[in-house]
N, C-alpha and C positions, 0 to 999 in steps of 0.2 A: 092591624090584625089583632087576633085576639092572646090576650094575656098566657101565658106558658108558664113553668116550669123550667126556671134556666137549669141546662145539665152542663158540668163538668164535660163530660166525653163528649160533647159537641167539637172541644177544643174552641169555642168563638169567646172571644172580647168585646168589649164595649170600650169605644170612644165617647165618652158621654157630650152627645151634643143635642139638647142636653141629657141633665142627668136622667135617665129614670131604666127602665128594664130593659132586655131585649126583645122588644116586640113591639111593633106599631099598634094602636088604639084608635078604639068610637071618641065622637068630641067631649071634651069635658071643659066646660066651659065656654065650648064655641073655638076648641082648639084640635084639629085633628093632627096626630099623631105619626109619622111617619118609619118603617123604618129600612136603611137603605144598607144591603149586605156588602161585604167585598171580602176579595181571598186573597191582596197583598198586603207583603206582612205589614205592621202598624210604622215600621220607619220609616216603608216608602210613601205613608199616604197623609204626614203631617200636611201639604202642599191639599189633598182636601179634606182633608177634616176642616182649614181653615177656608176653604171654598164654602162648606156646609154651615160653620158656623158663620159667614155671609149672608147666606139663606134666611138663617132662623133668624137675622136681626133683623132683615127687611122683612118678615113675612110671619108675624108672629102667631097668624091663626093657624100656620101651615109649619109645624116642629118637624125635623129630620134629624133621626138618630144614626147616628153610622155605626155598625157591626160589621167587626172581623173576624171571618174563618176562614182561618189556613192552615193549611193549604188548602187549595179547592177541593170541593166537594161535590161536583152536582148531585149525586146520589143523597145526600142527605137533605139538600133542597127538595128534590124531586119526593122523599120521602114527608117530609113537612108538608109541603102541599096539596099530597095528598090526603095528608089529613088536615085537611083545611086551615090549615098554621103557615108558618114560614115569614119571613119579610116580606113586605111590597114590595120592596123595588130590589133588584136581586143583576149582581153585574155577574157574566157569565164569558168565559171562554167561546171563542164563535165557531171551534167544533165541537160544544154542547149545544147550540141551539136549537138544532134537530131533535137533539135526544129528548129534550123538555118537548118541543113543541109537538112531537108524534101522539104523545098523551094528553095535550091538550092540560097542559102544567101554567103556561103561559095564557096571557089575554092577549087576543090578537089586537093589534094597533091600527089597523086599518082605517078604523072609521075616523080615529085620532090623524094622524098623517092628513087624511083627507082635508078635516075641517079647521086644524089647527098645525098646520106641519112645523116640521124643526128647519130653523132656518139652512139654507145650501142641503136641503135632503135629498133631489138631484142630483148632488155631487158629492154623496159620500163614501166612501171606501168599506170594502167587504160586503157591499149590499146582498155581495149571492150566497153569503152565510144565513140571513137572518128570515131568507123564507122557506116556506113547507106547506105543501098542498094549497098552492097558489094565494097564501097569507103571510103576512109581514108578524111575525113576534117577539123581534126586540129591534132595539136603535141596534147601528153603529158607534160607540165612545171613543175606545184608545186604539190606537195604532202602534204597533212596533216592527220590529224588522232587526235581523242582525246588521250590521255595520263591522266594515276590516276597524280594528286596533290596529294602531301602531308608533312605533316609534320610532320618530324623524331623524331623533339622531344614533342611532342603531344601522337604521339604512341608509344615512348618508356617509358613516363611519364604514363600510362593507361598499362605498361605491356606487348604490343606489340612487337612483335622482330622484324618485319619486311612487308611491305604492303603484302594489300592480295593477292591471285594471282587468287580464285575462286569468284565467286559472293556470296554464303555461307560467306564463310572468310569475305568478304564486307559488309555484315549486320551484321556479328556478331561484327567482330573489332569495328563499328560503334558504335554500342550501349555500347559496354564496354568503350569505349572515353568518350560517351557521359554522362555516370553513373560516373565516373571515376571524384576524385578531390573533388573540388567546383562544379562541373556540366560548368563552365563558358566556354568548349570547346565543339563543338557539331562533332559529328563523322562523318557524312559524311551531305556536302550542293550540293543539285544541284537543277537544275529550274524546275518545275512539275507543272507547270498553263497549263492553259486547251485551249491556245491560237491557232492556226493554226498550228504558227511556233516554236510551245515552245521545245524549245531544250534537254526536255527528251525524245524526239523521239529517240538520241543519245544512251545513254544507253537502254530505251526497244529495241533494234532493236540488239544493244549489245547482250545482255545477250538473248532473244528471237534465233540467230545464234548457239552463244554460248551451246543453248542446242537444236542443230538438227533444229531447227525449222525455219521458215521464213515467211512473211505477204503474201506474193503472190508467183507463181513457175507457168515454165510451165511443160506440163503434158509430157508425151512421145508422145504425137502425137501432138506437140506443143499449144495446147492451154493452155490458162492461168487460176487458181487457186486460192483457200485458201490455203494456205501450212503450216496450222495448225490449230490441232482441237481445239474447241470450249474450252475444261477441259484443256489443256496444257496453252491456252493464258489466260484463268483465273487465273492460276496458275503464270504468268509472272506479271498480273496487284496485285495480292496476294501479291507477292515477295517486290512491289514498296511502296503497301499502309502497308507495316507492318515496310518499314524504317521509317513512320512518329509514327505507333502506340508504335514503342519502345521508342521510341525517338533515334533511329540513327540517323533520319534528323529533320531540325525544321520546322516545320507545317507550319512557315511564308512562306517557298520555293513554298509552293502551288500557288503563288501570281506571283511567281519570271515565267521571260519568257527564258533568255536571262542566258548563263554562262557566260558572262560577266558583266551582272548586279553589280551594288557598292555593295549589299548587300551580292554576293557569292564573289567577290575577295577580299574586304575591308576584308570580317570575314578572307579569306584564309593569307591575309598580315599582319593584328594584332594576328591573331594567336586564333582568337574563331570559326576555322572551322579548323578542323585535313582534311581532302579529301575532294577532287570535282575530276571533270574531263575538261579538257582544249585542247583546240588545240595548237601549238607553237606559231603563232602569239600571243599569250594574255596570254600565259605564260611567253615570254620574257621579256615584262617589267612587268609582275605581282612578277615576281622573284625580279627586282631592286626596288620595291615598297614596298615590305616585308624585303628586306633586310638593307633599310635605320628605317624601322619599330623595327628593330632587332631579323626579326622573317626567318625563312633559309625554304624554301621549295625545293622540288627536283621531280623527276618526276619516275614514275614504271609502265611497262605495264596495260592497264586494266585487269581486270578477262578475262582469257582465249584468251587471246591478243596475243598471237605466236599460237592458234589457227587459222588452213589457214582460212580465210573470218567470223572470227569473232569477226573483228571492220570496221568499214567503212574506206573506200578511198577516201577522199577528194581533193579539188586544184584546180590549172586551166589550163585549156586547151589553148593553143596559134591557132587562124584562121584568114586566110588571106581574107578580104572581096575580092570576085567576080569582083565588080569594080574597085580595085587597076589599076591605069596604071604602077605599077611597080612590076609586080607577081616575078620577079627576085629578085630584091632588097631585098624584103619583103620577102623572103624564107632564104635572106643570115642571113638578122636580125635573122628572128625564130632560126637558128639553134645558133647561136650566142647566144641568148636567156636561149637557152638550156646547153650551156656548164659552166663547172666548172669554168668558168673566170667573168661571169656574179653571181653564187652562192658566190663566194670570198665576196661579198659584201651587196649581195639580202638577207637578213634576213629568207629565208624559204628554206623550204627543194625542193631537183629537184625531177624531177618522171624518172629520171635515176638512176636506180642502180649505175650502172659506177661512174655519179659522186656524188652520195649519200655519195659513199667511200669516196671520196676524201674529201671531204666537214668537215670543223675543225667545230666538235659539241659540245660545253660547256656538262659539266658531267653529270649535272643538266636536261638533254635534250638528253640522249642518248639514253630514253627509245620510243622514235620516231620512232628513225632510227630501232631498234631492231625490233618495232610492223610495223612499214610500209610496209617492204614486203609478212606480213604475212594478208596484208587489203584487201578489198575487194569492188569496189567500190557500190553505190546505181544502179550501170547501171542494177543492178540481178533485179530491178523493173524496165526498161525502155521495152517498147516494147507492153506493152496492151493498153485497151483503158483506163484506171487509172495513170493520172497524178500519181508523188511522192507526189505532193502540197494535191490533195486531200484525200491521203492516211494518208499522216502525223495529218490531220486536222482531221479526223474520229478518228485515236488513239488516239492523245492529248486529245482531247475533252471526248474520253470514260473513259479514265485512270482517267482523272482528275473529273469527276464526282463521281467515289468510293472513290478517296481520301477523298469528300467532305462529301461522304454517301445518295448522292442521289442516287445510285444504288448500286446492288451487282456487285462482279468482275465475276460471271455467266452471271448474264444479260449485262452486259459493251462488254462482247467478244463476247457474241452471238450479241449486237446488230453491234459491232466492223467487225465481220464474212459476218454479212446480209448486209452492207455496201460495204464492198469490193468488193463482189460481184456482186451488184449494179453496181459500178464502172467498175467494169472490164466487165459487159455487155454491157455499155457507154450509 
């Protein structure tokens, strides 16, 4: 791409691989220039920066600079590209890929796929993220998915024989933890504030699939819906506010936004929270942080989690911006990307089955691999006139109002229902 003006208020870094600006380049010298964005922060991505510096020793006419900006941004990608700047190669959220590809931000990959495909690309996960208006505009790369936390000897200390596998099982193990002892271990932590983005949209959305049900659907003559009634989602926000009235979870969580917050990982590594739920990036080192603590956590599917599409599909998509002067290059990188040679070292899981297989996954983390092909991604609400953003913000916000007892879990769904609706009229 062409040379810029690095800004401060971009908030992005450089991993100099190698050294030189933020911006991919025409050849000089017979060396084109590469440069490949991403918006996890720089600790979790030592595992490719050393994949990329792989790259650039075998392929010296073909340099890839990796740039980080985070948190994600797609608005400011989408704004760069428009003015014909930005990175080539740009990894993306795979419910942004719509957003990019409507404007025609992205190159479509079509003709690439065709003539040159990524190996197992038949068989890759989230496929039904990455098209729009019958065109493919980015790979598949990462996969993630929560996984139950827990600790073995927590639950086996409270009489437990082993994690729950239903949501039932999950409230009840919970509250016999949390009865169980001195009390000083609470049975299950997770974040349930009433935030936009507060991350028990994770488990409602869970456990809501898990039994039939779903927030939106289209109909058989494609339009789009409630796709559950009014007494069923009372029943799901019932299910949340009666972990805090047993006390299977502690009321403080109502506060909590974020599953990575000190307060749900600190209680999971000293060992005064038996479960939560985690994705693997924040599992990996929440494992060696508990384990210098002297406390051993391990990981088990969610409730109903080898259920087909009853946990989410998460990760990111890899897109070639539009403006690249090197759509070639930038295609060899992706698939590059993509392969089990770059995973050796990249801390996350691929959205290739193929090399899913391959890929050496600590013991501790094998309940990932088992529940990912059975995920399903958030794309099942892409397509109305209802952002995910404001879907999520209607639920948090209703859920966490009965926690708090300013409404009933009747009035929360119905007003939960007449919102949606809302939305999906635009």
């Amino acid at each position: 791409m062409k040379l810029r003006k690095w800004s401060l208020a971009a908030l992005a870094t450089c991993l100099v691989v190698p050294l030189a600006a933020c911006s991919g380049s025409g050849p000089r010298n017979g060396v084109v220039k590469l440069v490949l964005r991403q918006f996890d922060p720089e600790s979790e991505t030592k595992g490719l920066a050393a994949a990329i510096d792989k790259w650039n020793d075998k392929h010296p006419k073909i340099q890839v600079e990796l740039e980080t900006l985070s948190p994600n941004n797609v608005q400011q990608f989408a704004r760069e590209a428009n003015a014909e700047d930005g990175p080539d190669i740009d990894t993306i959220g795979y419910s942004d890929v719509a957003f990019l590809a409507k404007p025609r931000i992205l190159l479509p990959l079509d003709d690439y796929i065709k003539k040159d495909p990524p190996a197992d690309y038949q068989d890759l996960l989230a496929k039904d993220t990455i098209s729009f208006d019958g065109k493919t505009w980015a790979m598949p790369w990462t996969a993630d998915t929560m996984a139950l936390v827990y600790n073995p000897k927590a639950l086996a200390e409270a009489g437990v024989d082993s994690p729950p596998t239903t949501w039932a099982e999950l409230a009840a193990d919970a509250k016999r933890i949390s009865s169980a002892g001195s009390g000083d271990t609470t049975g299950f932590c997770f974040p349930a504030s009433g935030s936009a983005t507060s991350a028990q949209w994770f488990p409602i959305n869970y456990y809501l699939w898990s039994h039939g049900g779903t927030l939106i659907e289209k109909d058989s003559s494609g339009n789009w819906r409630t796709g559950v009634s009014q007494k069923r989602l009372a029943e799901v926000i019932d299910y949340f506010t009666s972990l805090f009235s047993s006390g299977a979870a502690p009321k403080a969580d109502q506060a909590v936004q974020d599953y990575s917050d000190p307060s749900i990982v600190n209680s999971l590594a000293n060992g005064s929270c038996a479960m939560s739920y985690l994705p693997p990036s924040t599992f990996a080192p929440l494992e060696k942080q508990a384990k210098s603590a002297g406390t051993t956590l391990t990981t088990a599917v969610m409730p109903s989690g080898l259920t087909a599409g009853a946990t989410h599909l998460g990760g990111r998509a890899l897109g070639i911006n539009r403006n690249t002067a090197h759509p070639d290059q930038a295609w060899r990188v992706v698939k590059y990307l993509m392969s089990a040679e770059t995973f050796a070292t990249y801390g996350q899981f691929p959205a290739s089955k193929a090399t899913l297989r391959q890929v050496d996954v600590p013991a501790s983390q094998r309940a990932y691999v088992q529940q990912l092909p059975h995920a399903r991604s958030f794309g099942r609400y892409l397509g109305s006139e209802a952002t995910i953003a404001s879907i999520e913000q209607i639920v948090n916000q209703n859920f966490s109002a009965v926690y708090s007892g300013q409404k009933s879990s009747s009035k929360a769904a119905g007003q939960i229902l007449d919102g949606l609706t809302e939305a999906l009229e635009g």
